[in-house]
Each structure stands twice: as C-alpha cells, then as structure tokens.
N, C-alpha and C positions, 0 to 999 in steps of 0.2 A: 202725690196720691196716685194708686191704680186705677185704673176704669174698675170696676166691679165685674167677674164672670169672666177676667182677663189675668191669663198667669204672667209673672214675673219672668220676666225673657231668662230663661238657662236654666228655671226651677221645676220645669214639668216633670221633664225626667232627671234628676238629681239622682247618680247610684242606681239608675236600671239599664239595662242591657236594652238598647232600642231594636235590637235585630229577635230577640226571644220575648217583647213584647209584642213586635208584627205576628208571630208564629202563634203566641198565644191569644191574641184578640181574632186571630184568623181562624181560631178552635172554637173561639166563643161564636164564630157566626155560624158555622157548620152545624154544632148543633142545635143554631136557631131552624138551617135550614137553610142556611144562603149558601150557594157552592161556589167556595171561592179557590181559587187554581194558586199553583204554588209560583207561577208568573207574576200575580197578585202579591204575594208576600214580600216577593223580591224588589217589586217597584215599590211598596209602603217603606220596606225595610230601608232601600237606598233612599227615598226623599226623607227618612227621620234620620239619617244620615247628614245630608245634606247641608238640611235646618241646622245650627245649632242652636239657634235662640226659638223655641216653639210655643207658642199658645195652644192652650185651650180648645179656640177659635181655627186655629192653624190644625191643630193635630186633628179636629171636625172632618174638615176638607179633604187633607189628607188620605185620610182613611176611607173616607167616602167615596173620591175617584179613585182608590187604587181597589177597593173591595165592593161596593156598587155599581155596577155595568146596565143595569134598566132602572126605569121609574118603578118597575112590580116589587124592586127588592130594598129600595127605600127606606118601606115602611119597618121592613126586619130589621134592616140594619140602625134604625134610630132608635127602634126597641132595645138592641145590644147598647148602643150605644148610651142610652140614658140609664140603662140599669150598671152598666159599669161607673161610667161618671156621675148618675145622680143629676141629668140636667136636660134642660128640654133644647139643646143643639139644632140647628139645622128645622125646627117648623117651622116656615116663614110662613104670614099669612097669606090666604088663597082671594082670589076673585070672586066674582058669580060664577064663572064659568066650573070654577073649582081649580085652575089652576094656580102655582103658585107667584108671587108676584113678589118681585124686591125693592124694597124704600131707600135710595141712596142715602136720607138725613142722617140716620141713624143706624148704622148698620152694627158699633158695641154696644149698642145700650138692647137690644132686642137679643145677645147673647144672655142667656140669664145665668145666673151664678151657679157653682156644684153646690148641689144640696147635699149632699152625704157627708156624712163625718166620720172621722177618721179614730175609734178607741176616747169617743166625749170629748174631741178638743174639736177646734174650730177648723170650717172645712177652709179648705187651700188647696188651689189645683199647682201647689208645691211640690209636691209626692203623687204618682200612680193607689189610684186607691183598693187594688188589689195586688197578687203576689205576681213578680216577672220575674224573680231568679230562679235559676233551676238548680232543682234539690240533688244532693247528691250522688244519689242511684237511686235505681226503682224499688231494692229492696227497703232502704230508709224510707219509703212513702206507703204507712200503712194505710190500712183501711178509715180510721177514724182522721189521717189528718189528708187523707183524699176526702174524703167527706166532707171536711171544713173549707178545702181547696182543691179542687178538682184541676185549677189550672198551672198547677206546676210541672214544670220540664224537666227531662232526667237532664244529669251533665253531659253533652257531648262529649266524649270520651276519643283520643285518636283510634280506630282499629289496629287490628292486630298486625295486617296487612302492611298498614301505613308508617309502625316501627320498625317493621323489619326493612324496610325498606330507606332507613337512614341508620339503619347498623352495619359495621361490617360485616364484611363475607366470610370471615375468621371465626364471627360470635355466634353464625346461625348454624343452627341445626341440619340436617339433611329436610327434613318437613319445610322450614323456615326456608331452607333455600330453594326448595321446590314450589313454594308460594312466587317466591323472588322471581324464577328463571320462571313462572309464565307470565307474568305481566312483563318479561324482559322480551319475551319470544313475541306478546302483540304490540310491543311500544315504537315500529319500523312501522313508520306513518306510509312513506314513498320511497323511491331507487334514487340515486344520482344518478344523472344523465349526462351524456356529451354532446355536442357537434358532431353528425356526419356529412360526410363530403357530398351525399345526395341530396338533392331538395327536394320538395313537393309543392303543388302549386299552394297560394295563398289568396284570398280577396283582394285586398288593396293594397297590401305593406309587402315591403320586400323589392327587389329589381322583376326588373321585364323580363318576362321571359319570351324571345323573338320565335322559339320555336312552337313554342304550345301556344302561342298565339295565332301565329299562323295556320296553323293545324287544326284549330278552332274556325279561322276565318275560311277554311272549304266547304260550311256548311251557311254559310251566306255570300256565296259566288265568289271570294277572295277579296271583300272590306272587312278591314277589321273592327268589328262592332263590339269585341270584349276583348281587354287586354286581361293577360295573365301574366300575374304577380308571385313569386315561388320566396320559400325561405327554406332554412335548414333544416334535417329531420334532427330527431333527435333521436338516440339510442342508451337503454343501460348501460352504463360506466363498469367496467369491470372490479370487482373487490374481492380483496384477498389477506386473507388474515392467520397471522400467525402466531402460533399458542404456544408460550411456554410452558411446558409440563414436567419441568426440574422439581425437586426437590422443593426449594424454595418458594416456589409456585401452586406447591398441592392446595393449599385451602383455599385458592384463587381461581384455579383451572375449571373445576366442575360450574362456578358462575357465570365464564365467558362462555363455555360449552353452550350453556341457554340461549346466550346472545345470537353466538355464530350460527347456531344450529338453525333458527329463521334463514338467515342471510345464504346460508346453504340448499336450502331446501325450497323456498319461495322465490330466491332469486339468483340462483345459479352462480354463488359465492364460490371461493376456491378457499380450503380450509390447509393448515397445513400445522402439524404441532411439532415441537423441536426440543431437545433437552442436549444430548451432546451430536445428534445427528438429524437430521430432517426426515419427517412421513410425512405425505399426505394421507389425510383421514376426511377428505371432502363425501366418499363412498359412506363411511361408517356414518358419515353425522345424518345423511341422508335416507339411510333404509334405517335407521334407531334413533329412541327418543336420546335424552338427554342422559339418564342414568346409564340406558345399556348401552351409550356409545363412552362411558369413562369405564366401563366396564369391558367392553371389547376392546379396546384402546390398548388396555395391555399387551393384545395377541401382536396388533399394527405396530404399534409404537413398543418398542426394545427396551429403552431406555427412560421408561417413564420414571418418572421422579429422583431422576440420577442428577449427575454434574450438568452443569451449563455450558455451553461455544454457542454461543448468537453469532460471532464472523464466520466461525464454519458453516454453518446451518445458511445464513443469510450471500456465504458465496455459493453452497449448493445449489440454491434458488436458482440466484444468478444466472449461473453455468451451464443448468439444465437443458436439455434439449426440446422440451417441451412445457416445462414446469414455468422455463424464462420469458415466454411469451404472454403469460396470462400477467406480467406484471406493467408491462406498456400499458400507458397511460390509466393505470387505474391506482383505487387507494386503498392504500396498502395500513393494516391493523396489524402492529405490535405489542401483543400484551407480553410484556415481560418487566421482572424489577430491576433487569441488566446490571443482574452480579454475573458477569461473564470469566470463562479462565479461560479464555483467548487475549491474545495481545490489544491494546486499546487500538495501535497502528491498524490494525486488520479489519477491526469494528469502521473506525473510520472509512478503510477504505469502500470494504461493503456499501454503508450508508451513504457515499458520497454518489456511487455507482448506482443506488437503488433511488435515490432522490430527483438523480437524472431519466431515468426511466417511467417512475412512477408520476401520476398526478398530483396524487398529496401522500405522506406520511404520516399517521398517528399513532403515535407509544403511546399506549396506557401501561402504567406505572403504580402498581393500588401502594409503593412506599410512598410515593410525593405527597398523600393526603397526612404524613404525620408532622408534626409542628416543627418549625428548624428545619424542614428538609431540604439539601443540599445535593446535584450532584456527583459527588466527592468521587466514586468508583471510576475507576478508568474507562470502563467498558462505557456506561452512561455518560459518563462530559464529554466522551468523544462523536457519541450518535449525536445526543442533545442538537448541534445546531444544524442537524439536516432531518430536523424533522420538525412539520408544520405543526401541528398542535402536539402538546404534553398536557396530558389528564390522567388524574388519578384510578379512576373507577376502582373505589376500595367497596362503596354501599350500591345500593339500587338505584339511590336518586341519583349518585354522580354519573351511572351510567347512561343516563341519558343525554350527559353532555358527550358523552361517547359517541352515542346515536346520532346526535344533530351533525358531530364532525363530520360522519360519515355520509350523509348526505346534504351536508353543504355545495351549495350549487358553486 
C-alpha cells in the first residue's frame, strides 16, 4: 500500500515535459506576484531532471527552494501552489511565538492528499493536474481556449538563424549567407599566440633573473630583499589564409570571405586568393565589407573563377620576396577542394616546403563533408599528409571547428 498524499515514484510526471513545466509554474507565480528570475527556472528545471523518481512531497520542496528566496514570499507561493495541486503542502504548524516548527514522528502523514480531481475520476498525484505541453503555435491558441488555459506554451521552434547555420553554403541565399557571415565574423573568441624570445618579469614562477634582481637590490643598499622571476612574453602568431576562387569554388568563396575578413581586419591576418595565379587581397578585405570586397575582387584578382594551380600559386608564396616571410611560423588556412591541374609531384613538393616553414596547416575542404568522401585527386592525396587538420567547413556550424583550429594553442 502507498502512504496517502504520496505519489508513486516515476508517475508524477508521466508524458510531461519537466523543463516547460518549471517555465510554466514559473508564469503561474509571476502573476501571483512572486518575481521569480530565470536563474530560478533553470535550477527547478535541472533538479526535476535529476529526480527521476519525484513525489508530491519532493516536487513541494523543490519548487520552493528554487522559487522562494524569503519568508514574505512563502505565503504566495503556497497559495500557487495549493490552487495548482489542490493541497495544503508545506503548512507546518507554528509555535506561540508564530513560528514554524517540524515534528520528526510524522513527517507523511502531515503531507495531506491532492484534493482536486481530474474530469470526475479519482484524484492521483499520477498526472500534472493542469496542461504542460506546448501548443503548436500561437496562432492555434485562440482566445476561448486561452481562456480555459492560459498556461500553455508555444512550440519552441529552431530560428531562422539557427538552420541556416547547419545548411550548406551552396543552398543559401545571398540574405541567408549574409545572416551566416556575421555571426561568422564575431565567432574569433581570441588570437593564437607564440613564445617570444623576451621575457618579463613574473611573481614567483619562472627562473631567476640575476639582473632585475640586482637592479632592484640598489634601492635597499645591495641586499637582495626581492627576487625577480621572469617568464616568456607572448606575441600574435601570424595567420595567413588562402582562398580559392576557381570556378569550383564560387559558391564557397563569398562564406570564407566573412570568416577572413575579421581575421584581416582585427587582427592583422594576411589574406591571399588564388585560382590559376596568386593576389593578395589582404588591402581589399580591409577597407570593404564582405560583399564589396567579392565585388572588387574582380579588378585585384584576373582570374576569378577560372582553372585551378594550387602548386603554382602555393610556390609563388613560397618564392616571394616578401609575401615568403609572413608564412614562418605561422598558420596557414587552405580553403580549397584541391581539384588542381598542376602535377600531384609539384603539390607535394610545395606542401612539403610550406609545412616546414609554417606552424600548423589547415585545408578546409567543404567536398570531405559528402558521404564516401575519399581523397581520390591527385592534387589532394598528395597535400593530405602535410597537413595538420582537414575539415570540411561546408555549413556555419562546421566552421567553427575551423575556428577552434585556428587558435589552437
């Protein structure tokens, strides 16, 4: 048999949503009057989580430290809470003094039972004895059945935002991708950094340093009363990224354009795009947004949307006389599908020479996100193993593993 006024472990909430019933017991106190913070919701929400086996008695408590913060709000909140449940919860009796006082003998038998019933059948704290799923949309909620129920929730629905951002960059519109490229342009949390060969002083960690210590100890007659501890500075890592803007590449290029354009502009990136000859366009990305730098781009870049040479373009780099320097020790961003019409030999040897130079390597590749992908191209199985990470970046989400590459420490 059950204690009376005590639910069956696992039948309170049977088929309701315990995160959209916090939300709606959280409405019901607000318009008691109780102001309850959405900090509140979240701690109710995760401890009926937690529970899986909840009483009655359990769900009281609950509710009460995570939406009760004083003794003044108490009384509102037992109010909600017997006219939802139908029960006198939580009045323990008082003292003389008026305050409350708890009887260990008995502590379920002083839980008294839900009174309310549920459509003439016998009450059971089985089922929620109001509505917690949310109704389909707000237009399905007319006025007559807000009337009957005031506490129904629309469906959380994903936004708009939030598909486009797991679609390809092939399926979205110019709108849709300009949605995409500004949450791409704030999603560069921090820089990579390096080791510099100077130090600074430090507190405690780090070696001695004989001289600042010294140099210190002139201002108490030559005892050394504080040692000084130095470590390494640190400095931005330089990054340089190169765009393909072949043919193959057009419905891909305007997305990365968003990415680089921060990494240009914020943090003094070196941009460079390539189709059968190398530009740098680090200038254009910098004094224009993102549209009118694929729009000027034409004048800079010859051969946009032409044939492909990544070994050409990638020994241009190399070779340069000033272009070659920006690529020590820093990491280096390849977006291409590496359909090249350069010999595989040449690709190789590039990659093999830029992998020694640089810090890290990253090919993004928006083919490898299709299923089966392999690969198979000459041009690609020959870079492939001099390069530290290969990611897709086909949608908006994946490029954030793009991101993280790039400032992995």
């Amino acid at each position: 048999m059950t204690t009376p006024g005590v639910a069956e472990a696992g039948t309170l909430f049977a088929g309701v949503d315990r995160a959209v019933f916090a939300a709606a017991f959280a409405d019901r106190l607000r318009r008691a009057g109780l102001d309850v913070t959405f900090p509140a919701i979240e701690r109710c929400a995760a401890g009926l989580q937690t529970i899986t086996a909840l009483t009655l008695a359990e769900l009281y408590w609950l509710t009460r430290v995570s939406y009760a913060s004083g003794r003044n709000e108490l009384a509102i909140f037992d109010a909600v809470f017997d006219a939802v449940f139908g029960s006198e919860m939580g009045r323990l009796p008082t003292d003389r003094r008026g305050q409350q006082r708890v009887d260990q003998s008995a502590e379920d038998d002083r839980l008294l039972p839900v009174g309310s019933r549920l459509d003439g059948e016998a009450s059971s704290a089985s089922a929620l004895p109001w509505a917690t799923l949310p109704s389909v949309t707000f237009e399905d909620v007319t006025d007559e059945n807000a009337a009957e129920d005031d506490t129904a929730i629309p469906e959380l629905r994903p936004s708009a935002i939030a598909s486009d951002m797991d679609r390809r960059f092939d399926e979205l519109d110019d709108l849709e991708l300009e949605r995409v490229g500004v949450l791409l342009e704030a999603a560069i949390p921090q820089w990579p950094l390096r080791k510099s060969r100077r130090r600074q002083a430090a507190r405690s960690r780090g070696p001695l340093s004989l001289r600042r210590s010294m140099r210190r100890s002139m201002a108490t007659g030559g005892d050394l009363v504080t040692l000084v501890h130095t470590r390494p500075r640190h400095q931005p890592r330089p990054v340089v990224v190169l765009l393909d803007v072949s043919g193959s590449m057009e419905t891909y290029a305007r997305a990365y354009l968003h990415l680089t354009r921060p990494l240009a502009v914020n943090h003094r990136a070196e941009v460079f795009a390539f189709a059968t000859d190398l530009s740098r366009v680090t200038a254009t990305i910098r004094l224009r947004s993102a549209e009118e730098a694929i729009e000027h781009m034409s004048d800079t870049v010859g051969d946009r949307f032409s044939g492909t040479r990544v070994a050409t373009s990638l020994r241009t780099l190399l070779r340069h006389r000033t272009w070659s320097t920006c690529v020590r020790g820093a990491v280096v961003v390849i977006c291409s599908d590496g359909w090249d019409s350069d010999e595989p030999e040449q690709l190789e040897r590039s990659m093999k020479r830029l992998s020694l130079l640089a810090h890290r390597v990253v090919w993004v590749n928006p083919r490898a996100a299709a299923a089966g992908f392999e690969p198979r191209t000459g041009g690609m199985s020959a870079a492939l193993p001099y390069c530290d990470r290969f990611l897709a970046g086909d949608t908006g989400r994946s490029m954030h593993d793009v991101i993280a590459a790039i400032i992995a420490a």
